[in-house]
PDB file of N, CA, C and O in Angstrom:
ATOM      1  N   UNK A   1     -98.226  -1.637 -16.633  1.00  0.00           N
ATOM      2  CA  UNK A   1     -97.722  -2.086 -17.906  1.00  0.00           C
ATOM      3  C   UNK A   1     -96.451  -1.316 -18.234  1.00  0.00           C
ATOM      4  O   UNK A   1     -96.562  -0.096 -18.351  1.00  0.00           O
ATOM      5  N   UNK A   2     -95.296  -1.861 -18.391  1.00  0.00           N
ATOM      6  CA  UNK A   2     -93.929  -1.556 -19.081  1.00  0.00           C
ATOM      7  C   UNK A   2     -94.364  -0.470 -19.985  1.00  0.00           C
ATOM      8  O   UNK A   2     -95.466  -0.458 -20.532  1.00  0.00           O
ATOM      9  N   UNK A   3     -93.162   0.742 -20.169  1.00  0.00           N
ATOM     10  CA  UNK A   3     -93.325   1.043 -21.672  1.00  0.00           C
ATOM     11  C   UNK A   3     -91.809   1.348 -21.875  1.00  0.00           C
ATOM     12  O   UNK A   3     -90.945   1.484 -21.009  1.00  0.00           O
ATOM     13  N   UNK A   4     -91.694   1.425 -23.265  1.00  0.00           N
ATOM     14  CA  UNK A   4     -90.245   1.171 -23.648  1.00  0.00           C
ATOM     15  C   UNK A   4     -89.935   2.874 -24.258  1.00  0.00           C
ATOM     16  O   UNK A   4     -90.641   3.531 -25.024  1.00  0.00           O
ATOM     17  N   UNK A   5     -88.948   3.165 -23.763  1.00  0.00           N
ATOM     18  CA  UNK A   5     -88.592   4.860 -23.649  1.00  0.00           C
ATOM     19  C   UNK A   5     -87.247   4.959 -24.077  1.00  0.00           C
ATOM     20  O   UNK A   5     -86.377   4.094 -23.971  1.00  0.00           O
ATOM     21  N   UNK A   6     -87.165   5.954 -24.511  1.00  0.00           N
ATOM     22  CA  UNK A   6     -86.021   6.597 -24.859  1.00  0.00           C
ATOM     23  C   UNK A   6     -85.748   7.803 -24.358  1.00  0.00           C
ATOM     24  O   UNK A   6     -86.487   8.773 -24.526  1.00  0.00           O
ATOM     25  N   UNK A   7     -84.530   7.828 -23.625  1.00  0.00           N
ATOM     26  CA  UNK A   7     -84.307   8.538 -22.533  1.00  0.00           C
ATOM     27  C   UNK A   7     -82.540   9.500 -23.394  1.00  0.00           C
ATOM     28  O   UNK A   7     -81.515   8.973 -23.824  1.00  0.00           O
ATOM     29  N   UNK A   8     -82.984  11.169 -23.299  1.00  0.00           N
ATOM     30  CA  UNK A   8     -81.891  11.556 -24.052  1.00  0.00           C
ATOM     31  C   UNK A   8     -80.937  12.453 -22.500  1.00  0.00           C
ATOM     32  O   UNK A   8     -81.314  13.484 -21.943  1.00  0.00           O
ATOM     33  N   UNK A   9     -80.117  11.908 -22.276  1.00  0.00           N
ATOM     34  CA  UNK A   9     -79.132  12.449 -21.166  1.00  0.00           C
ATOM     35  C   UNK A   9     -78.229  13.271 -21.620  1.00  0.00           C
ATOM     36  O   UNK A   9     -77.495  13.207 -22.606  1.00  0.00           O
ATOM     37  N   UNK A  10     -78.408  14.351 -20.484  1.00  0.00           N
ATOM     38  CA  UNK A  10     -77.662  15.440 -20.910  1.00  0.00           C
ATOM     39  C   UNK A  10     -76.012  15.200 -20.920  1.00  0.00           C
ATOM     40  O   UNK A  10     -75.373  14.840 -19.932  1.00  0.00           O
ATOM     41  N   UNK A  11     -75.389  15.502 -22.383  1.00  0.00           N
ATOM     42  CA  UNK A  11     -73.985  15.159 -22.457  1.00  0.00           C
ATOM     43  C   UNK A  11     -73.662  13.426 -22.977  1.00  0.00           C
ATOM     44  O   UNK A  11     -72.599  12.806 -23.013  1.00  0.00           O
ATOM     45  N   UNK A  12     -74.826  13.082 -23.277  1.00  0.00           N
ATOM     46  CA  UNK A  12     -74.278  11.726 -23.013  1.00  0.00           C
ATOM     47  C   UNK A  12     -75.201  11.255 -24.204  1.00  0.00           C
ATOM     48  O   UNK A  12     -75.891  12.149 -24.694  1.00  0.00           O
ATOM     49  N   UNK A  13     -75.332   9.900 -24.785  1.00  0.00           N
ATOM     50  CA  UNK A  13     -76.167   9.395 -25.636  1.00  0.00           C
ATOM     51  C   UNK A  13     -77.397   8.917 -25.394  1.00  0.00           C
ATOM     52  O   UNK A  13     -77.786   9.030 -24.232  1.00  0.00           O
ATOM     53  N   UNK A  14     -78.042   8.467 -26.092  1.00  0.00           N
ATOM     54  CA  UNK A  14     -79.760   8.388 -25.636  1.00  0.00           C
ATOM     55  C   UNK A  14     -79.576   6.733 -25.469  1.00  0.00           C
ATOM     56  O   UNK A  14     -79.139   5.857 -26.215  1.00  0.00           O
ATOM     57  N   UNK A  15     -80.151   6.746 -24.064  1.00  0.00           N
ATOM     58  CA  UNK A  15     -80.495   5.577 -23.589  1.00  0.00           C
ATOM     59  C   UNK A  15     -81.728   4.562 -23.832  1.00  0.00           C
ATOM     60  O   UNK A  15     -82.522   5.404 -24.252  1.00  0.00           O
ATOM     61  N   UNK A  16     -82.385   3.465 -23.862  1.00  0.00           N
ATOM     62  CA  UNK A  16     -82.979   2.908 -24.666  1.00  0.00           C
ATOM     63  C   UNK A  16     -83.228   1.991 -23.090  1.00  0.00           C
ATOM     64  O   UNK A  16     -82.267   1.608 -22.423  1.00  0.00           O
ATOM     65  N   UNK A  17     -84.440   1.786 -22.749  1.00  0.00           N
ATOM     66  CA  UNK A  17     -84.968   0.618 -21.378  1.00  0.00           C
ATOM     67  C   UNK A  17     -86.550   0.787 -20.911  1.00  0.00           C
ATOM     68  O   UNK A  17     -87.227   1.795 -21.111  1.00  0.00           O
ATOM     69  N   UNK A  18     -86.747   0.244 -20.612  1.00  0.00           N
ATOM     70  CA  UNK A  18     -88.408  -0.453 -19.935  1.00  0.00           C
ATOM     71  C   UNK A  18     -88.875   0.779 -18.429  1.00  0.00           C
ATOM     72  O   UNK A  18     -88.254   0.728 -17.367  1.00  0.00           O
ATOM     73  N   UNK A  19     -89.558   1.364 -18.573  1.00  0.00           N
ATOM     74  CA  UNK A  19     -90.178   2.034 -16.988  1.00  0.00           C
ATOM     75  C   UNK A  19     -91.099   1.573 -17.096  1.00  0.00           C
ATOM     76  O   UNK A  19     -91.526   1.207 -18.191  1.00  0.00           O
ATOM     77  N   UNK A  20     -91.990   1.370 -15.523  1.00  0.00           N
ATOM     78  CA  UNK A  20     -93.020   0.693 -14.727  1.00  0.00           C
ATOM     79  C   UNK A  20     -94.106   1.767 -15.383  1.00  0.00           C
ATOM     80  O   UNK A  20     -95.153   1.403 -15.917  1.00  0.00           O
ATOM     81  N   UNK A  21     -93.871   2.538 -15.311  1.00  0.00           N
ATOM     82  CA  UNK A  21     -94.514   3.799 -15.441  1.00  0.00           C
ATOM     83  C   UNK A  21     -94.069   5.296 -15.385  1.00  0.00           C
ATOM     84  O   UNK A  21     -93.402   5.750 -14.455  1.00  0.00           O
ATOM     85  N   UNK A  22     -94.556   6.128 -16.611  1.00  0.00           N
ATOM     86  CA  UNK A  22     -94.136   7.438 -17.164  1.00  0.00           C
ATOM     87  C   UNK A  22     -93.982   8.549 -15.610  1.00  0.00           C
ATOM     88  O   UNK A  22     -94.899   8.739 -14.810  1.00  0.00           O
ATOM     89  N   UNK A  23     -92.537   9.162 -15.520  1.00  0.00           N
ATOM     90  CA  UNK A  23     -92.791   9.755 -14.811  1.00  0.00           C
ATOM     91  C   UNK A  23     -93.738  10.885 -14.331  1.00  0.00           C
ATOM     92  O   UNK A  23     -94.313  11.293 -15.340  1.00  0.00           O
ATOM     93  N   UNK A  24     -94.130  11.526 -13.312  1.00  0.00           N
ATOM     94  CA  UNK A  24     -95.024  12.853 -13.254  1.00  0.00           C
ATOM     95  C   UNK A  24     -94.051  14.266 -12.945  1.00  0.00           C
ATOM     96  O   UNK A  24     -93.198  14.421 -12.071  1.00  0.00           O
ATOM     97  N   UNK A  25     -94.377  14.928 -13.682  1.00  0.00           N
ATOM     98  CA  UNK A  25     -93.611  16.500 -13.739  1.00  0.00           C
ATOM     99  C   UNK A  25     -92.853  16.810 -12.040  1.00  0.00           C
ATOM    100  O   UNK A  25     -91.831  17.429 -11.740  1.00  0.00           O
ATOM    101  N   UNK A  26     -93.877  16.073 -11.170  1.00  0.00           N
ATOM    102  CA  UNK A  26     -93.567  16.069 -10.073  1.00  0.00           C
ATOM    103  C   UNK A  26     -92.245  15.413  -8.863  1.00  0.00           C
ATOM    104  O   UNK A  26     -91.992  15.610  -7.674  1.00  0.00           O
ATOM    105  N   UNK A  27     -91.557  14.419 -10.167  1.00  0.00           N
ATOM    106  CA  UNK A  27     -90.653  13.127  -9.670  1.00  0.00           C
ATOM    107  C   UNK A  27     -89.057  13.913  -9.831  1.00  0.00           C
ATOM    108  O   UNK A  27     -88.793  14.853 -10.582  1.00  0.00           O
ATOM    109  N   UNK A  28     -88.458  13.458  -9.220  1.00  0.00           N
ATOM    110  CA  UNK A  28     -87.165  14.005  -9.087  1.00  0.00           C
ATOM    111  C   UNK A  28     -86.204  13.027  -9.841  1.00  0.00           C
ATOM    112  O   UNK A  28     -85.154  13.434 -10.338  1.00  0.00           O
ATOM    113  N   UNK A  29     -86.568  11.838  -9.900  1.00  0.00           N
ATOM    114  CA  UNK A  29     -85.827  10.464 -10.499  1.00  0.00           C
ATOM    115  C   UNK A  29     -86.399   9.940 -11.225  1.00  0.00           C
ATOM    116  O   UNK A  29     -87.618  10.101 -11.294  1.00  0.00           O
ATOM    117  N   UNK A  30     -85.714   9.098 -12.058  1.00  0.00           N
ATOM    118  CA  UNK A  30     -86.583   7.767 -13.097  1.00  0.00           C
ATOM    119  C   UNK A  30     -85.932   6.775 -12.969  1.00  0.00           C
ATOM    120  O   UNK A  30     -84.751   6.914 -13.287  1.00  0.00           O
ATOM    121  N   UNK A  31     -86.450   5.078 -12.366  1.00  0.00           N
ATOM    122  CA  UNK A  31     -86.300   4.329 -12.440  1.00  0.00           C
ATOM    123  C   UNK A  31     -86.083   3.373 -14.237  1.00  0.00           C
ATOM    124  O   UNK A  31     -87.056   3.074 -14.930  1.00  0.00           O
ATOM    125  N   UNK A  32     -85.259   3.202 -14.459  1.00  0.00           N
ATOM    126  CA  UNK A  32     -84.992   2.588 -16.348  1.00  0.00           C
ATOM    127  C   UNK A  32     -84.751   0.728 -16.071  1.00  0.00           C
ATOM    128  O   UNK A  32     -83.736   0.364 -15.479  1.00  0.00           O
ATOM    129  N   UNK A  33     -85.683  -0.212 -16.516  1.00  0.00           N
ATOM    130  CA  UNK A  33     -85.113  -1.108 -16.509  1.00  0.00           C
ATOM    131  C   UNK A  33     -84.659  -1.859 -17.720  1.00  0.00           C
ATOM    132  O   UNK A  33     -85.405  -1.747 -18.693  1.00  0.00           O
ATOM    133  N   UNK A  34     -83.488  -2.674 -17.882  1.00  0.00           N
ATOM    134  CA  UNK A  34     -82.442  -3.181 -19.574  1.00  0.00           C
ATOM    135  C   UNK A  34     -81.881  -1.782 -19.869  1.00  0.00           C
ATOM    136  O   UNK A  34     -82.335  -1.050 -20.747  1.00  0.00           O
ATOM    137  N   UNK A  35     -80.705  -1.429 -18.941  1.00  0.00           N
ATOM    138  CA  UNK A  35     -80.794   0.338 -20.206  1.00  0.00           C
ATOM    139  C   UNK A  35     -79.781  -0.291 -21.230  1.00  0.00           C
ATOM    140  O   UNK A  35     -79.097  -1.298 -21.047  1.00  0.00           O
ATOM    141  N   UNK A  36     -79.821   0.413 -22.212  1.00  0.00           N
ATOM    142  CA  UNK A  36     -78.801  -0.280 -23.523  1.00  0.00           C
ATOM    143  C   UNK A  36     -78.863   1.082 -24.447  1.00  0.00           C
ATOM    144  O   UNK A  36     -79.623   2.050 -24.468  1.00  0.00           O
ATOM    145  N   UNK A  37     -77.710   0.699 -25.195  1.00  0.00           N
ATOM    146  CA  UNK A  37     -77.297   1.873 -26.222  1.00  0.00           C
ATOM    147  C   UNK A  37     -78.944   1.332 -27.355  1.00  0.00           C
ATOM    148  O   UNK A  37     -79.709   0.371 -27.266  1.00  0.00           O
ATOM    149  N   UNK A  38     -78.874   2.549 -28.341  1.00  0.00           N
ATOM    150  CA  UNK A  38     -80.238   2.085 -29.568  1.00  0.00           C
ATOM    151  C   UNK A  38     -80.030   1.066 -29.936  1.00  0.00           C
ATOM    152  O   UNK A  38     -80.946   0.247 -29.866  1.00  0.00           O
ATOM    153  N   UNK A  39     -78.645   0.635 -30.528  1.00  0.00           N
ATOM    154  CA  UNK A  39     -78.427  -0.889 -31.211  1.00  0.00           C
ATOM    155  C   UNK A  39     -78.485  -1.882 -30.063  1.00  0.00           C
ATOM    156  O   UNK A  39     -78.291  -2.990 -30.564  1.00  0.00           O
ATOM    157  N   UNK A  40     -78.598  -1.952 -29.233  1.00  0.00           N
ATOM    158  CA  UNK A  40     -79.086  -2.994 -28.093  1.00  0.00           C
ATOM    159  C   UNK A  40     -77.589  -3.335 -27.274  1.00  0.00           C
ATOM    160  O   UNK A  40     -77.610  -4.020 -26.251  1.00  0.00           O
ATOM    161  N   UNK A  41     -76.767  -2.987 -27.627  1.00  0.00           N
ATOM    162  CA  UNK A  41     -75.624  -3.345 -27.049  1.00  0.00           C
ATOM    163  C   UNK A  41     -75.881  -2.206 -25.425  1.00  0.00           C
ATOM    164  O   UNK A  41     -76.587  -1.295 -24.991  1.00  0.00           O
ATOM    165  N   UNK A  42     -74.377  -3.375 -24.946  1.00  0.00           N
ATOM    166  CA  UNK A  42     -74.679  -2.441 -23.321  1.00  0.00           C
ATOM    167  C   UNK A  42     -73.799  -0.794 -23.196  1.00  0.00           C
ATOM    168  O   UNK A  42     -73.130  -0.437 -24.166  1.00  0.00           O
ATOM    169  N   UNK A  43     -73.859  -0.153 -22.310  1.00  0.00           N
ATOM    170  CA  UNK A  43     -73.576   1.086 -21.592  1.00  0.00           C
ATOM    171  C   UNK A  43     -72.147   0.794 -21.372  1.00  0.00           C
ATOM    172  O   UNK A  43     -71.768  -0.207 -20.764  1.00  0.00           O
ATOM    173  N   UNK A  44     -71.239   1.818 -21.953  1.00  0.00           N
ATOM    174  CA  UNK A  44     -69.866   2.018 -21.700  1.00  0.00           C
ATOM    175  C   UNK A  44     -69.665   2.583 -20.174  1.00  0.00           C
ATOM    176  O   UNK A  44     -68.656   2.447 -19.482  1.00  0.00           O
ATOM    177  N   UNK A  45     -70.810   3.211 -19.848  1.00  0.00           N
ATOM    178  CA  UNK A  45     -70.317   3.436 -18.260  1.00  0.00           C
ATOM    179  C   UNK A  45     -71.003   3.389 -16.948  1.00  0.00           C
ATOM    180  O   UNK A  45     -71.020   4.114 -15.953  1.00  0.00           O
ATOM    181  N   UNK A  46     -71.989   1.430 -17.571  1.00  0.00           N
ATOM    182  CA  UNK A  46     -72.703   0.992 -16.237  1.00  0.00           C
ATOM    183  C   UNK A  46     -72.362  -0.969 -16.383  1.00  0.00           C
ATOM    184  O   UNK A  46     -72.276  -1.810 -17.279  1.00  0.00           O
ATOM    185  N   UNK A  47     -72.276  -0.907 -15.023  1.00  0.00           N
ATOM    186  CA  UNK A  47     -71.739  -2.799 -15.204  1.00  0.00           C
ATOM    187  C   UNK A  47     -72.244  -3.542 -16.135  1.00  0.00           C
ATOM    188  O   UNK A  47     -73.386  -3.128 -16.337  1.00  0.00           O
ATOM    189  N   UNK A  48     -71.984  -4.496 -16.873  1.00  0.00           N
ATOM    190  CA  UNK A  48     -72.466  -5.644 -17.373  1.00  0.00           C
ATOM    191  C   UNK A  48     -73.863  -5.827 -17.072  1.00  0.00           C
ATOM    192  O   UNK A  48     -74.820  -5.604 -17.814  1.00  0.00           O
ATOM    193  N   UNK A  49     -73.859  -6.381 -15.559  1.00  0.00           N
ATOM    194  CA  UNK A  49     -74.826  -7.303 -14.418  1.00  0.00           C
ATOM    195  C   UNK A  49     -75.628  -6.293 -14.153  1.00  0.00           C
ATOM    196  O   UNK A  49     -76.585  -6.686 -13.486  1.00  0.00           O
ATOM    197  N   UNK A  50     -75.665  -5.019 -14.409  1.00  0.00           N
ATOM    198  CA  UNK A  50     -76.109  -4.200 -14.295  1.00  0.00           C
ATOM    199  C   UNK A  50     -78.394  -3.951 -14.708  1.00  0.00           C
ATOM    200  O   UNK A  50     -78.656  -3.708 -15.886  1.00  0.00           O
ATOM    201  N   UNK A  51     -79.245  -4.019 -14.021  1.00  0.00           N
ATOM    202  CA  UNK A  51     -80.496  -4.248 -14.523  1.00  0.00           C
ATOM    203  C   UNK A  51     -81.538  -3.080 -14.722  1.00  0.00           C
ATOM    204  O   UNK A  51     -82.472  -2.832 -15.485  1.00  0.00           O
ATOM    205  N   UNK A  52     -80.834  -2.423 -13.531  1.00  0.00           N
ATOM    206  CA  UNK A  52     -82.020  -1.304 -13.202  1.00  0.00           C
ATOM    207  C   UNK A  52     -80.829   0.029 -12.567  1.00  0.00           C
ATOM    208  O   UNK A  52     -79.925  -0.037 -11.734  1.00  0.00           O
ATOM    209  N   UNK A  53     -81.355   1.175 -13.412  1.00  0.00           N
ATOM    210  CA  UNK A  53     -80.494   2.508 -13.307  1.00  0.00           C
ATOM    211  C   UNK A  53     -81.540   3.246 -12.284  1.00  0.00           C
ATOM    212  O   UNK A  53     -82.698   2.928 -12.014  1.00  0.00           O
ATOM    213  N   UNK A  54     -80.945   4.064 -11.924  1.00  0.00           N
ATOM    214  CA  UNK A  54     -81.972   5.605 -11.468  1.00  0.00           C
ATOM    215  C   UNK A  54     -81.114   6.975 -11.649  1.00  0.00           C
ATOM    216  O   UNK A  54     -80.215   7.423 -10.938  1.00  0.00           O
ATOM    217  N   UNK A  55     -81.598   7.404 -12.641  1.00  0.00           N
ATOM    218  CA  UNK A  55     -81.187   8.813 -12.869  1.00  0.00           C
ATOM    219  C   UNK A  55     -81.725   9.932 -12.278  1.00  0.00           C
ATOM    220  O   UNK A  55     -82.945   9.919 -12.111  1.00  0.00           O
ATOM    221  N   UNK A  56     -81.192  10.759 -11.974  1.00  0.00           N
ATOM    222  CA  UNK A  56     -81.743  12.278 -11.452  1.00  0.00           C
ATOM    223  C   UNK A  56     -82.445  12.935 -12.754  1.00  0.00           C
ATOM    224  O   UNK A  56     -81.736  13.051 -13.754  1.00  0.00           O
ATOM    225  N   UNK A  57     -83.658  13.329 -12.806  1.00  0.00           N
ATOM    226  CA  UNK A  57     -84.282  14.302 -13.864  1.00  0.00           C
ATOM    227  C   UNK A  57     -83.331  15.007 -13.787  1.00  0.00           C
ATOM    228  O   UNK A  57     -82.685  14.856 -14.823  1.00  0.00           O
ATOM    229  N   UNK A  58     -82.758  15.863 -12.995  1.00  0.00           N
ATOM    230  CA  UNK A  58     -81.895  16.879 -13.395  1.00  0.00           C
ATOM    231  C   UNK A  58     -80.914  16.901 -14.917  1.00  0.00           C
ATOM    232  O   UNK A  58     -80.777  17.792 -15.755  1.00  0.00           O
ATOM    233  N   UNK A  59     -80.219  15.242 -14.812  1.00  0.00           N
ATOM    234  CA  UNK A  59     -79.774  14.946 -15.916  1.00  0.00           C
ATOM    235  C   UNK A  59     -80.592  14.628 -17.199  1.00  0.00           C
ATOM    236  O   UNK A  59     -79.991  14.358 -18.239  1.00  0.00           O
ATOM    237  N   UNK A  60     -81.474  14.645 -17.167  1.00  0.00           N
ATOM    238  CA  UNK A  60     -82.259  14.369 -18.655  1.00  0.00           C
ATOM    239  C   UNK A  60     -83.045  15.435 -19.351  1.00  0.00           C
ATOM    240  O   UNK A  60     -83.913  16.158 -18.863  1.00  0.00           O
ATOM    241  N   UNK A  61     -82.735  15.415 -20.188  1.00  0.00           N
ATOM    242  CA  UNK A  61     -83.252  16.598 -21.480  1.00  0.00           C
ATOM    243  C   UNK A  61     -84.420  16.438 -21.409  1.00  0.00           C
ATOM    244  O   UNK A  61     -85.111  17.124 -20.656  1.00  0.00           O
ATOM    245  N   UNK A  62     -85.128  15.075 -22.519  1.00  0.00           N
ATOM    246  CA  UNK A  62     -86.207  14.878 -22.521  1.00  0.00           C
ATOM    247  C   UNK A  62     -86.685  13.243 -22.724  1.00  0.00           C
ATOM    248  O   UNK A  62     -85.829  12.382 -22.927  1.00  0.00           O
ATOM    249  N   UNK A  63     -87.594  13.035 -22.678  1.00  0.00           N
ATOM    250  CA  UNK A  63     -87.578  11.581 -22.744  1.00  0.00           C
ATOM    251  C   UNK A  63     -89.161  11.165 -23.927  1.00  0.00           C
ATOM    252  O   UNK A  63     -90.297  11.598 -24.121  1.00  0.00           O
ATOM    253  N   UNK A  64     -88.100   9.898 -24.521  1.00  0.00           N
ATOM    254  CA  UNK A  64     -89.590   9.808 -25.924  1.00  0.00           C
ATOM    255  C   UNK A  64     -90.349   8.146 -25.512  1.00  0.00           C
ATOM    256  O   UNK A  64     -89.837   7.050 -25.281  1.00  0.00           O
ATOM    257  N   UNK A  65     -91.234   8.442 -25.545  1.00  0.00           N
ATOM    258  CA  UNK A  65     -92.033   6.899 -25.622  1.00  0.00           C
ATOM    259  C   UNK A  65     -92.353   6.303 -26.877  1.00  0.00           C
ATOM    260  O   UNK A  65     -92.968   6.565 -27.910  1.00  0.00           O
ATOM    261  N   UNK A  66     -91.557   5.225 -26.264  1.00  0.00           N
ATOM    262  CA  UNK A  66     -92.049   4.539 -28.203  1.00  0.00           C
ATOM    263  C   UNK A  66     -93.325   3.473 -28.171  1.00  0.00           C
ATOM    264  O   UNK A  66     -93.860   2.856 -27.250  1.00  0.00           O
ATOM    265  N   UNK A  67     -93.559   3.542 -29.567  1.00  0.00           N
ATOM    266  CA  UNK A  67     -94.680   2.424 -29.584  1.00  0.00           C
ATOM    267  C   UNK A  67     -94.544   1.307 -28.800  1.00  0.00           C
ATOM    268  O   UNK A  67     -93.500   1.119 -28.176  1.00  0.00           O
ATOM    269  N   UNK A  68     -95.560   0.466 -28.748  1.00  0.00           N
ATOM    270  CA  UNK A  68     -95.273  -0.838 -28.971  1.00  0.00           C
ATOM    271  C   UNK A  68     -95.908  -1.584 -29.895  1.00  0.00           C
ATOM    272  O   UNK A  68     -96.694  -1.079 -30.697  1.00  0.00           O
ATOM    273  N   UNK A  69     -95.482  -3.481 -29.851  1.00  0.00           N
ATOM    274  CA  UNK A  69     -95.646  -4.027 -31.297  1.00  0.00           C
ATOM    275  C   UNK A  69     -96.929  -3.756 -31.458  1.00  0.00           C
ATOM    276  O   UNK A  69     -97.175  -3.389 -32.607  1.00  0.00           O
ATOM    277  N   UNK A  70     -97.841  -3.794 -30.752  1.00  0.00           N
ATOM    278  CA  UNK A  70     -99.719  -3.627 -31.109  1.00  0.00           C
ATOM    279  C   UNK A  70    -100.080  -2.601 -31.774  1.00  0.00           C
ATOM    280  O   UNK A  70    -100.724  -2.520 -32.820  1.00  0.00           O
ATOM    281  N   UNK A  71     -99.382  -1.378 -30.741  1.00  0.00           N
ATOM    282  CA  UNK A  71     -99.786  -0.470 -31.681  1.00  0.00           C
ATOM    283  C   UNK A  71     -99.548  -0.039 -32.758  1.00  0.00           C
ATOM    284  O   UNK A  71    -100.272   0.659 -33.467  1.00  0.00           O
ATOM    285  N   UNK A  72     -97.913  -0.652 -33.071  1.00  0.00           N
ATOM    286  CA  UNK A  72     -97.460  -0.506 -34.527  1.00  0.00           C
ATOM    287  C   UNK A  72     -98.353  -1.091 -35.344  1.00  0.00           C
ATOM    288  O   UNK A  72     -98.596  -0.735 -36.497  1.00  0.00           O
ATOM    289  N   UNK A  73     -98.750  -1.811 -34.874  1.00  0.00           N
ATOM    290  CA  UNK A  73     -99.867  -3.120 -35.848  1.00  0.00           C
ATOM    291  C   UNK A  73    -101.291  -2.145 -36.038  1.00  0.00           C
ATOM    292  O   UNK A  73    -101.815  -1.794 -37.096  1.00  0.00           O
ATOM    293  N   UNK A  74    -101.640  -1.897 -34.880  1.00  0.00           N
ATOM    294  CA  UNK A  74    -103.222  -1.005 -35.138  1.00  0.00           C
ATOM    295  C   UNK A  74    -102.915   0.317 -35.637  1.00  0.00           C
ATOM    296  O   UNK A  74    -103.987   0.894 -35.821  1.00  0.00           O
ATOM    297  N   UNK A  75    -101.976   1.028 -35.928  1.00  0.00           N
ATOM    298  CA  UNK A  75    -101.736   1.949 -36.498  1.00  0.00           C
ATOM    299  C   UNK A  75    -100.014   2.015 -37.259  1.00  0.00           C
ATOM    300  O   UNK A  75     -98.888   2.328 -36.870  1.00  0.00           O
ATOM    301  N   UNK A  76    -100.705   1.470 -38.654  1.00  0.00           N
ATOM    302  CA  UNK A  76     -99.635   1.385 -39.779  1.00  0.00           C
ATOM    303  C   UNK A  76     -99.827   2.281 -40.666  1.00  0.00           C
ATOM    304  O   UNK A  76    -100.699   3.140 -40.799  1.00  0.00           O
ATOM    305  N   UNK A  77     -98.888   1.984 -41.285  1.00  0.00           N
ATOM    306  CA  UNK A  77     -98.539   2.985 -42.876  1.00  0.00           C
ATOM    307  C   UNK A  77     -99.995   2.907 -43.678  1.00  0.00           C
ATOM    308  O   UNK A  77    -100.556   1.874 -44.042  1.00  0.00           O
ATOM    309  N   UNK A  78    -100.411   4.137 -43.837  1.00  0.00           N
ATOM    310  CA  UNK A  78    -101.434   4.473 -44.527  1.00  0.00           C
ATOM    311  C   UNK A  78    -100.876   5.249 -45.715  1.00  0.00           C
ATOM    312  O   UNK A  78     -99.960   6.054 -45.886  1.00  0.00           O
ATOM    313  N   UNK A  79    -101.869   4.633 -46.511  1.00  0.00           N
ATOM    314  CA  UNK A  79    -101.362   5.906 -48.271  1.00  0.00           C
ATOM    315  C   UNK A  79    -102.733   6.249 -48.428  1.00  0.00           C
ATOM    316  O   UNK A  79    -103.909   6.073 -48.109  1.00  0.00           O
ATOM    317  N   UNK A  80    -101.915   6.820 -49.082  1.00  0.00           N
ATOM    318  CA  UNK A  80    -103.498   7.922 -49.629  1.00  0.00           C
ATOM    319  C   UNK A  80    -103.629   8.185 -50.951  1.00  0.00           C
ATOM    320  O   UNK A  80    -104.579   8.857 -51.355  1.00  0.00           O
TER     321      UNK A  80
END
């Protein structure tokens, strides 16, 4: 199952795309597929046609997993 990540590169802006699956402490690379700036627009310095990146961990800070729509749904805004 896809999950949709946010990927913060060192020097550079946080990338926004789909992995197969979360890397392990153990991986040297990450496969990103759609990478796009947050507002959805594309990458000033990867082709157009461009689908699927692979970055070196070396370059990445840290990387965030975001929800998805379900779980936004099974876990919403609660008041108290």
């Amino acid at each position: 199952m896809a999950a949709t990540v946010l990927v913060h590169l060192s020097g550079e802006e946080a990338i926004v795309g789909e992995v197969e699956e979360l890397p392990a402490p153990s991986d040297v690379s990450i496969t990103i597929n759609n990478p796009r700036r947050r507002d959805g627009k594309d990458l000033a310095f990867v082709q157009g046609n461009v689908v699927t990146v692979i970055w070196p961990m070396h370059r990445i800070n840290f990387i965030e997993v975001l929800p998805t729509a379900e779980e936004e749904r099974l876990i919403g805004f609660v008041r108290e």
